[in-house]
C-alpha positions as a Markdown table, in Angstrom:
| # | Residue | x | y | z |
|---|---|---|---|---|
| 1 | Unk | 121.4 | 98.9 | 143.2 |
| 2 | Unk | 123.0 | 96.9 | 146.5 |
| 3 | Unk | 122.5 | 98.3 | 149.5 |
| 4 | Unk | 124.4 | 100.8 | 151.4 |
| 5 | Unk | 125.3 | 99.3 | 154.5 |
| 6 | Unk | 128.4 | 101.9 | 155.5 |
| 7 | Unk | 128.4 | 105.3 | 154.2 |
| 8 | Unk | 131.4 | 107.7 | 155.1 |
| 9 | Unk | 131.7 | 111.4 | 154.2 |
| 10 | Unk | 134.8 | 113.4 | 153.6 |
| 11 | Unk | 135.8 | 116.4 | 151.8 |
| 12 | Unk | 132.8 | 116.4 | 150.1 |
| 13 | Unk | 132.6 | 112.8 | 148.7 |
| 14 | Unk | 130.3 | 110.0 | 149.9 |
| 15 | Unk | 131.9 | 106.8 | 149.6 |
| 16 | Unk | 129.7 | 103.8 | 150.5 |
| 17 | Unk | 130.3 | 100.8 | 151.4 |
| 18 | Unk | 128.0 | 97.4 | 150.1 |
| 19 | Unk | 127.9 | 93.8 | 150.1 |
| 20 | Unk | 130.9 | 91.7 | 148.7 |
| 21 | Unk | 130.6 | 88.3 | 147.2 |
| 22 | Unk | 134.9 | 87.8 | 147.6 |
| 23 | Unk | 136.6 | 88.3 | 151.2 |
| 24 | Unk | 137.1 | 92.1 | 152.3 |
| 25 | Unk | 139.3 | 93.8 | 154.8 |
| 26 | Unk | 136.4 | 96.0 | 155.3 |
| 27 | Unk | 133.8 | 94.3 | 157.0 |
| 28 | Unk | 129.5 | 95.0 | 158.7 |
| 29 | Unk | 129.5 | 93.1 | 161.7 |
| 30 | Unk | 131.4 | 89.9 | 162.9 |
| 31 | Unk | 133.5 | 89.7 | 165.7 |
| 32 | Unk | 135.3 | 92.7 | 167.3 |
| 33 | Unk | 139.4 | 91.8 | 166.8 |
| 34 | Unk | 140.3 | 94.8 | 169.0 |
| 35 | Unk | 140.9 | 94.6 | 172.7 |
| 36 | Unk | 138.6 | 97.2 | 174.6 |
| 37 | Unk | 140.1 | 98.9 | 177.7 |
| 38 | Unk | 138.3 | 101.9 | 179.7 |
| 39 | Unk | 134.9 | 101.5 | 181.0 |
| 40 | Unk | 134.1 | 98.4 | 182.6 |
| 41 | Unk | 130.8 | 97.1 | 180.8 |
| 42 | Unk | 127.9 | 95.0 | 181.5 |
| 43 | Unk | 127.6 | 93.9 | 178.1 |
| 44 | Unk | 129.8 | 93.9 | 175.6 |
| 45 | Unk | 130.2 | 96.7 | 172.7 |
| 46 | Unk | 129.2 | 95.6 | 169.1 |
| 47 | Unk | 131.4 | 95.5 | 166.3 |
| 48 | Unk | 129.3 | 97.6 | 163.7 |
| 49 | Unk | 132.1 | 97.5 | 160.9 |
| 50 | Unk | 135.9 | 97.9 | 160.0 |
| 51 | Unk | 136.8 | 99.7 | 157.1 |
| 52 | Unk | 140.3 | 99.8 | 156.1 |
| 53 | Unk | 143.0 | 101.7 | 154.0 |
| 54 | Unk | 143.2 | 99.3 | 151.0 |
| 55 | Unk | 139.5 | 100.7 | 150.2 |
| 56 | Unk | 139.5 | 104.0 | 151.6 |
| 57 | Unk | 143.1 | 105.5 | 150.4 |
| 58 | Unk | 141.8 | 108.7 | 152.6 |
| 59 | Unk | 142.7 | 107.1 | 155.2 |
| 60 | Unk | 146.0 | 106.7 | 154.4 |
| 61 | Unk | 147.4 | 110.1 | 153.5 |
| 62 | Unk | 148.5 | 112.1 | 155.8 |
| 63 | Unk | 147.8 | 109.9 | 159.1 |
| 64 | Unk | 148.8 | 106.5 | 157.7 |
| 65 | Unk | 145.8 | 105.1 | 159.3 |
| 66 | Unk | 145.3 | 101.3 | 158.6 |
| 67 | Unk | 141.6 | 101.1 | 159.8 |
| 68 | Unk | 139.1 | 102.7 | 161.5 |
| 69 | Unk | 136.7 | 100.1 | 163.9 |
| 70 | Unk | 133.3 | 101.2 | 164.4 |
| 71 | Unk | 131.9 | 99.5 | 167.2 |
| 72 | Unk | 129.1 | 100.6 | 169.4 |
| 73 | Unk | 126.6 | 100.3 | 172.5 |
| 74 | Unk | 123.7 | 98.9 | 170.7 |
| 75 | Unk | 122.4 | 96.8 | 174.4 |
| 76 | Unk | 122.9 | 101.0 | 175.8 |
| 77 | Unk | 119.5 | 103.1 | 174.7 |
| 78 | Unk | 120.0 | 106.2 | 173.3 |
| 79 | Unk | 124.4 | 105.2 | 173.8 |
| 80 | Unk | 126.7 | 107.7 | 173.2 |
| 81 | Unk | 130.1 | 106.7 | 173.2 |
| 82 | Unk | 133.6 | 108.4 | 172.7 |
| 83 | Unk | 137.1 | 106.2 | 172.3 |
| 84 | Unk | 139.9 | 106.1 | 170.4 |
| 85 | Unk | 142.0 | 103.6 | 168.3 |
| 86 | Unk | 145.1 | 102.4 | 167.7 |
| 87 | Unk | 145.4 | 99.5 | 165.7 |
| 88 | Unk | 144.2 | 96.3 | 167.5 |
| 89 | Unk | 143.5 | 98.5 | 170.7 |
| 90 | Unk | 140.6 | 100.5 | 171.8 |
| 91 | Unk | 140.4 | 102.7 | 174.7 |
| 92 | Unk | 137.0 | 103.9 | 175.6 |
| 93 | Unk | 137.0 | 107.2 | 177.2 |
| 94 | Unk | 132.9 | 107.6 | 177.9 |
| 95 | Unk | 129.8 | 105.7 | 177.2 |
| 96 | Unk | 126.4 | 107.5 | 178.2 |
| 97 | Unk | 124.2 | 105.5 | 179.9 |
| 98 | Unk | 127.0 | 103.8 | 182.1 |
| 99 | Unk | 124.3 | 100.7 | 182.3 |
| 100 | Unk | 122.6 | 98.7 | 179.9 |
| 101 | Unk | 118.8 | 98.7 | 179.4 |
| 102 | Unk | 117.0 | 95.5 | 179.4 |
| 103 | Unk | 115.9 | 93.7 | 176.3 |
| 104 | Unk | 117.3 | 96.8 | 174.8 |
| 105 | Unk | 116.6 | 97.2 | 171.5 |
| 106 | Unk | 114.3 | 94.3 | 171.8 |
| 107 | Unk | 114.2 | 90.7 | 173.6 |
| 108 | Unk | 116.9 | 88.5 | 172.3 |
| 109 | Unk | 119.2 | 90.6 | 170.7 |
| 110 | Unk | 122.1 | 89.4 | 168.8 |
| 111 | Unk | 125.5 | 89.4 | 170.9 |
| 112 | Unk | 127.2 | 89.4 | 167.0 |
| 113 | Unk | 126.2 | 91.3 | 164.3 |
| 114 | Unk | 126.2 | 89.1 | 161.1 |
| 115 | Unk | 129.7 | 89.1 | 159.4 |
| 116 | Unk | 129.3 | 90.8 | 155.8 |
| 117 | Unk | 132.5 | 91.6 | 153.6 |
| 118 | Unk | 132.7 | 95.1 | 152.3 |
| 119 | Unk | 133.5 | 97.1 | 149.0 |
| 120 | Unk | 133.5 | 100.1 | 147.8 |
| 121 | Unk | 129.8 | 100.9 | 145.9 |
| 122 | Unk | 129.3 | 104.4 | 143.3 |
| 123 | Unk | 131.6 | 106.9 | 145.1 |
| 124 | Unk | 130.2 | 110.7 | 144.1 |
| 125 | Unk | 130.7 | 114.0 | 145.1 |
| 126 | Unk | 128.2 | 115.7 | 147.7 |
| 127 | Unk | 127.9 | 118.9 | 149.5 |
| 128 | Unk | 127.1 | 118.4 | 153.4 |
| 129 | Unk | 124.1 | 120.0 | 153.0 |
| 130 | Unk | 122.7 | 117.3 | 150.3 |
| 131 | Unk | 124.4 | 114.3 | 152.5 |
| 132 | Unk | 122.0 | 115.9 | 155.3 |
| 133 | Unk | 119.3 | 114.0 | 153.7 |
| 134 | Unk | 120.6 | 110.7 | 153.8 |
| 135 | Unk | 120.2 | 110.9 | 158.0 |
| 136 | Unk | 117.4 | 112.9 | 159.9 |
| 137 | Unk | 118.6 | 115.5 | 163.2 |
| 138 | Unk | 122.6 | 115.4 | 161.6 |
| 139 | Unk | 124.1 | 118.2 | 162.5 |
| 140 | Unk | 123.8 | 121.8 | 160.2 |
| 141 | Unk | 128.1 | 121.8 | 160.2 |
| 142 | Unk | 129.7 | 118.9 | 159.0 |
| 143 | Unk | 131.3 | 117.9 | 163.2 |
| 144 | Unk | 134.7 | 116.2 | 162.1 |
| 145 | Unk | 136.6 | 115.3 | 159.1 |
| 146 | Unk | 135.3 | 111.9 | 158.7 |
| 147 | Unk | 131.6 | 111.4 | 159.3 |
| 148 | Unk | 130.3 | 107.5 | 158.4 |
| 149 | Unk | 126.3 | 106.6 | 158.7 |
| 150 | Unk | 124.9 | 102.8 | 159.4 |
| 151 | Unk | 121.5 | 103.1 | 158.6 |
| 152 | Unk | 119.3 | 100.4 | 159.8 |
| 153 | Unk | 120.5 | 97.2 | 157.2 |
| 154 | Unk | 117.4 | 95.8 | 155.2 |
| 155 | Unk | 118.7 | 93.0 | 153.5 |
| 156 | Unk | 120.8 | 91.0 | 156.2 |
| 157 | Unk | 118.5 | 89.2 | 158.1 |
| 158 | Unk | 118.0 | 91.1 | 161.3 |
| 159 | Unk | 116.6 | 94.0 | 162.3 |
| 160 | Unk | 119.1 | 96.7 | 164.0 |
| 161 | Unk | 116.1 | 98.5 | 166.3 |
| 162 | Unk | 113.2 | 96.5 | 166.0 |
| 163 | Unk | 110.1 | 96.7 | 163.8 |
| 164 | Unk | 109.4 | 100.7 | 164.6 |
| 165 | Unk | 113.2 | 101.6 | 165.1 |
| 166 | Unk | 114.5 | 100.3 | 161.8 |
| 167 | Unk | 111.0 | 101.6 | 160.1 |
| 168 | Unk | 112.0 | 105.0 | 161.8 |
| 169 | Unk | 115.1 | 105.0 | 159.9 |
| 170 | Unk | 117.4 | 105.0 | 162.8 |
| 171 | Unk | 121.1 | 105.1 | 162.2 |
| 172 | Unk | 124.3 | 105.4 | 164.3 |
| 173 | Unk | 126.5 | 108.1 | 163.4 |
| 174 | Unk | 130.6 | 108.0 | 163.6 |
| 175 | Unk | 132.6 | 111.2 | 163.9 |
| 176 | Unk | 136.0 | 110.6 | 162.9 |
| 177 | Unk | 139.2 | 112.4 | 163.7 |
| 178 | Unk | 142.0 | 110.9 | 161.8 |
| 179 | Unk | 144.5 | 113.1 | 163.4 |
| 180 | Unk | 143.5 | 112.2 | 167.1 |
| 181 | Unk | 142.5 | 108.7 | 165.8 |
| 182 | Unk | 139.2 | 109.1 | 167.8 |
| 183 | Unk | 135.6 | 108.4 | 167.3 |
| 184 | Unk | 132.3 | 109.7 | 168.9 |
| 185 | Unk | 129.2 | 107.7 | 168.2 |
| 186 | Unk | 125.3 | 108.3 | 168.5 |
| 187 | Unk | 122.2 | 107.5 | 166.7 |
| 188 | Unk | 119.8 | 110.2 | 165.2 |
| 189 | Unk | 115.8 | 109.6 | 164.2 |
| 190 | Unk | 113.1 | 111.1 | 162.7 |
C-alpha cells in the first residue's frame, strides 16, 4: 500500500492522494506558482500541495473550481492561517502568530518542500465519525465541506516536525469552502 500523503474528505468519501511515478497536476510540495498578497511575512509560506479538478471532479461541479493550493506557515509554531484563492492568486486574510519562531520546526528547515506528483489512491466511502481516527483533536462536526489532512510524510526524505513531531503524528488540517473559495489551516496532535 503507498502512502497517503493528501487525504481530502467530502460527502462522506475519503479520497487520498499518493505518489505518482508519471507527471501530475496534483502535486506534495514544490514551489508555490501562486502570488501571495495580504500579510507581509518574515518567511515565506510553504507550498504543502495542489490538487486539481482533473483528479478531484468534486471540485468541479457546481463551483467550477480548477484547483485548490494548500500552502501553509510551517516556519510559524502552532500557525493558523485563513486565505482565499483564486486561480494563480492568494490573498491571505490572517496568520496567527504574526512572527516566525526560530529554528521553527527544527534548525535548518527546508525553504521547499520536496516536489512529489500526485494520484488518486483507493477512494472509499467513510462517515466523519470513522475519518476522526485518521487525525487526533479533529473536530466532533465535520467544519466545512471540504476537509483535506497532511499527516507527517514517512517515505520522502524529510521529516515535516522533527523526530518527536512527526512521531507524534502531527498533521495540518485544510477546511475548504468551495463556494467562498477559502481555506483555514492548523495542525492537530496527540
Amino acid at each position: 500500500m503507498r502512502e497517503e500523503l493528501v487525504v481530502i474528505y467530502q460527502n462522506g468519501t475519503v479520497t487520498p492522494l499518493v505518489r505518482s511515478d508519471e507527471y501530475s497536476p496534483s502535486v506534495f510540495g514544490g514551489p508555490l506558482e501562486a502570488e501571495v498578497s495580504g500579510n507581509r511575512f518574515a518567511r515565506q509560506l510553504h507550498h504543502i500541495a495542489t490538487v486539481n479538478h482533473n483528479q478531484l471532479p468534486i471540485l468541479s461541479e457546481p463551483h467550477c473550481i480548477r484547483e485548490i493550493p494548500l500552502v501553509y506557515g510551517l516556519f510559524y509554531s502552532g500557525c493558523m492561517l485563513e486565505y482565499t484563492f483564486e486561480q494563480g492568486n492568494i490573498a491571505v486574510q490572517s496568520i496567527e502568530p504574526e512572527e516566525p519562531t526560530e529554528n521553527w520546526p527544527y534548525a535548518n528547515f527546508p525553504a521547499l518542500l520536496p516536489y512529489v506528483p500526485l494520484e488518486v489512491g483507493t477512494v472509499t466511502a467513510e462517515p466523519w465519525e470513522q475519518f476522526l481516527r485518521r487525525a487526533p483533536n479533529l473536530p466532533g462536526e465535520q467544519p466545512s465541506e471540504v476537509v483535506v489532512l497532511v499527516p507527517p510524510p514517512a517515505t520522502l526524505g524529510f521529516s515535516m516536525w522533527g523526530r518527536d513531531g512527526d512521531a507524534e503524528g502531527v498533521t495540518i488540517v485544510f477546511e475548504c469552502s468551495l463556494k467562498e473559495r477559502r481555506v483555514a489551516a492548523y495542525n492537530v496532535c496527540s
